[in-house]
Backbone as CSV, one residue per row, in Angstrom:
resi,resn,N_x,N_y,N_z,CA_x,CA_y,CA_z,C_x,C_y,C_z
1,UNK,0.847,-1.178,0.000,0.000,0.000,0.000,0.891,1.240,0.000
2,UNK,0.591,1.889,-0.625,1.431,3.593,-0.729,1.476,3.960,0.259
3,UNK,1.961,4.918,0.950,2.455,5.960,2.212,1.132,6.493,2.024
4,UNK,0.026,7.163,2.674,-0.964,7.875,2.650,-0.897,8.658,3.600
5,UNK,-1.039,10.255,3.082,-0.562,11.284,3.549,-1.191,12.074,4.667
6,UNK,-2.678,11.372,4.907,-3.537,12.329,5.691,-3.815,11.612,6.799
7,UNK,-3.418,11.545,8.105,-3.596,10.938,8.935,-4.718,10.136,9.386
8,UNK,-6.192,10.968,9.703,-7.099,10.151,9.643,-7.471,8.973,8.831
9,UNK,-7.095,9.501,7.120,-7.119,8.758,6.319,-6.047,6.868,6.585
10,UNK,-4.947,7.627,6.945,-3.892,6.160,7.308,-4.188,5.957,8.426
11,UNK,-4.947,6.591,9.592,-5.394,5.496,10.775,-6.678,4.546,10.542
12,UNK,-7.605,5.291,9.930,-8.402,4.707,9.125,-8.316,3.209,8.115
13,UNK,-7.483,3.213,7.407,-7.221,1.771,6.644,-6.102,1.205,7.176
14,UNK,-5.269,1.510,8.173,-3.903,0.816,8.915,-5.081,-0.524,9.950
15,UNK,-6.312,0.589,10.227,-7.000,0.101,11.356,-7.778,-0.801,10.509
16,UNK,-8.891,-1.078,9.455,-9.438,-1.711,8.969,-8.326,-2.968,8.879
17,UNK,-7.147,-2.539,8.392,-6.440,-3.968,7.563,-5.797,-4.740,8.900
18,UNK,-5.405,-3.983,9.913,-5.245,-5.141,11.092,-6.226,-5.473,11.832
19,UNK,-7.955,-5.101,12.107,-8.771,-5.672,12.650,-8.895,-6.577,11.676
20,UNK,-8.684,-6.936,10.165,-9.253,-7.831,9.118,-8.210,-9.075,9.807
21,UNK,-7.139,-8.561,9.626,-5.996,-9.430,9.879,-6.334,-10.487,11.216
22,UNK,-6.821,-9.709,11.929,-7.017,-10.553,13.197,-8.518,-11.225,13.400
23,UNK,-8.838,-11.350,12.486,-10.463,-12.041,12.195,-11.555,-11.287,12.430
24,UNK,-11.876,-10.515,12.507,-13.063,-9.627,12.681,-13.527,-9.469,11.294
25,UNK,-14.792,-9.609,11.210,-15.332,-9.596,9.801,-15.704,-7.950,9.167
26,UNK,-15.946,-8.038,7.789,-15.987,-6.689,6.968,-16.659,-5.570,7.574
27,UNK,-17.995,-5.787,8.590,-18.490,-4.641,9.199,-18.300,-4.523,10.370
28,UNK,-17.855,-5.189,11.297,-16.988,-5.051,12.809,-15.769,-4.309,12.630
29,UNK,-14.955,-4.330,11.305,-13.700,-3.289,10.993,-14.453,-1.949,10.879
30,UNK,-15.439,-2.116,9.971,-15.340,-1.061,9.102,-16.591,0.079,10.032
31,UNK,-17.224,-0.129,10.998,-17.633,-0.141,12.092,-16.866,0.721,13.334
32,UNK,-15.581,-0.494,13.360,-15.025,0.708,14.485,-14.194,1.531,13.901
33,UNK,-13.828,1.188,12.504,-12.602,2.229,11.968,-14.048,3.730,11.634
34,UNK,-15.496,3.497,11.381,-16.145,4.827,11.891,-16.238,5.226,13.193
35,UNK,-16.226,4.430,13.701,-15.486,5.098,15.373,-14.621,5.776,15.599
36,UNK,-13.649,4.998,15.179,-12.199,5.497,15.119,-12.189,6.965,14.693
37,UNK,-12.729,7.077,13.306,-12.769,8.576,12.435,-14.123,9.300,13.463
38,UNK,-14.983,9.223,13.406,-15.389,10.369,14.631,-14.694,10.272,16.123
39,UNK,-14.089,9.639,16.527,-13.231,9.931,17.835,-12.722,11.068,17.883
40,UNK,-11.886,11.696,16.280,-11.132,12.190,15.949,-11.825,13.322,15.459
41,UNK,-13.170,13.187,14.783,-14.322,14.438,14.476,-15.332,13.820,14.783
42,UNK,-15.659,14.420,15.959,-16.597,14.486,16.681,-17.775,15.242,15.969
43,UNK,-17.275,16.192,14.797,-18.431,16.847,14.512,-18.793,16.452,13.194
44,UNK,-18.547,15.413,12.585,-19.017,14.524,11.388,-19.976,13.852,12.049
45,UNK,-21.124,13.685,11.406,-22.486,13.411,11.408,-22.280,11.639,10.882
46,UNK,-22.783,10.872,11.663,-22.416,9.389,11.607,-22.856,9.012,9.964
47,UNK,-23.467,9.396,9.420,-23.746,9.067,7.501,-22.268,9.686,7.058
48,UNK,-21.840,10.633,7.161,-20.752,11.180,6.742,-19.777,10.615,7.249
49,UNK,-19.591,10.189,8.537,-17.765,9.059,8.821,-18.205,7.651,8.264
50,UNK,-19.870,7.485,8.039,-19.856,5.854,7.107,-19.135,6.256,5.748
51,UNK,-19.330,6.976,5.132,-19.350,7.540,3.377,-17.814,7.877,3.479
52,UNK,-17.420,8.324,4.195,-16.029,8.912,4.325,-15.192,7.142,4.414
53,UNK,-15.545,6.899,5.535,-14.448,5.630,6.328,-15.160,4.639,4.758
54,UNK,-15.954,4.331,3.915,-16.285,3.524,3.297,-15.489,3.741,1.916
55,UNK,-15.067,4.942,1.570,-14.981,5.448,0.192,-13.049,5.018,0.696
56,UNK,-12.764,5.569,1.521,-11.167,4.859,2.259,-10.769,3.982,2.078
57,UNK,-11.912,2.729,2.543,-11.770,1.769,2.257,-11.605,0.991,1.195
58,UNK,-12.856,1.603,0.352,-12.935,0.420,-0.928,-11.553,1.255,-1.571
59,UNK,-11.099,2.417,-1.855,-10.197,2.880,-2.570,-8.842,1.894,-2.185
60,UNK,-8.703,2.531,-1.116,-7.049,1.621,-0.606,-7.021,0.055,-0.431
61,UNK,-8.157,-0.315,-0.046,-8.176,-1.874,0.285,-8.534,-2.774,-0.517
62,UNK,-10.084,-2.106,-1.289,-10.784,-3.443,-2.063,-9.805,-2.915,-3.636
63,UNK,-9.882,-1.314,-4.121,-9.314,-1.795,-5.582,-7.784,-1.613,-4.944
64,UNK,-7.043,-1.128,-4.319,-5.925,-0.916,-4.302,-5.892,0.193,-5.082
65,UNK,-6.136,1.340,-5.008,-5.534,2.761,-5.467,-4.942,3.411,-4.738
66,UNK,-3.789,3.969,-5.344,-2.602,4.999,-4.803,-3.010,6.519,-4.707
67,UNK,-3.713,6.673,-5.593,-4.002,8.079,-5.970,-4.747,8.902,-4.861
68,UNK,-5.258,10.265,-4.760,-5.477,11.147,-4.056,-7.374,10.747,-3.725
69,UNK,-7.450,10.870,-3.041,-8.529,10.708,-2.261,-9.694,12.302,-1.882
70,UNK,-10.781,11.690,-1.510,-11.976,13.484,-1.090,-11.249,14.048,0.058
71,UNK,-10.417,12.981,1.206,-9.748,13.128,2.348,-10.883,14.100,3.485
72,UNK,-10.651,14.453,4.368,-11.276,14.875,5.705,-10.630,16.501,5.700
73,UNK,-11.548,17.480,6.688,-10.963,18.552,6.907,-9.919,18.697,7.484
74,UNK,-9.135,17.628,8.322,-7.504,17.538,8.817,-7.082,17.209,7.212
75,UNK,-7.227,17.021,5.830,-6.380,16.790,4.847,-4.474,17.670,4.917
76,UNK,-4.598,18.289,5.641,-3.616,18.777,5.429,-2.609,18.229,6.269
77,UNK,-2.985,17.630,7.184,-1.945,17.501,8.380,-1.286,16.222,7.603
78,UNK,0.097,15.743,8.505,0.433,14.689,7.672,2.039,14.388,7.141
């Protein structure tokens, strides 16, 4: 997987791919990795850290893309 530059974004799929790793199935990851991302914004509205943490996902995990992402309002940090 590429270096991914936006933090939420790489705690986000670091976290999906080792809850996968350790047997937890596709919506128990993808579940707490929206946890995970509102922990962090609290003020994202739970449809918006699903759509966000989901679009993360399928990009980096299911096709494997490198490329630039919608990313979060921390996009810059990193």
């Amino acid at each position: 997987m590429a270096e991914i530059g936006r933090r939420c974004e790489r705690a986000v799929v670091t976290a999906y791919s080792e809850l996968r790793k350790t047997g937890l199935d596709d919506l128990q990851a993808f579940q707490s990795c929206t946890t995970l991302y509102r922990i962090h914004h609290p003020e994202a509205k739970l449809s918006e850290a699903r759509a966000l943490v989901s679009e993360w996902i399928d990009h980096h995990i299911h096709r494997g893309d490198t490329g630039a992402t919608a990313g979060c309002d921390c996009a810059g940090e990193g």
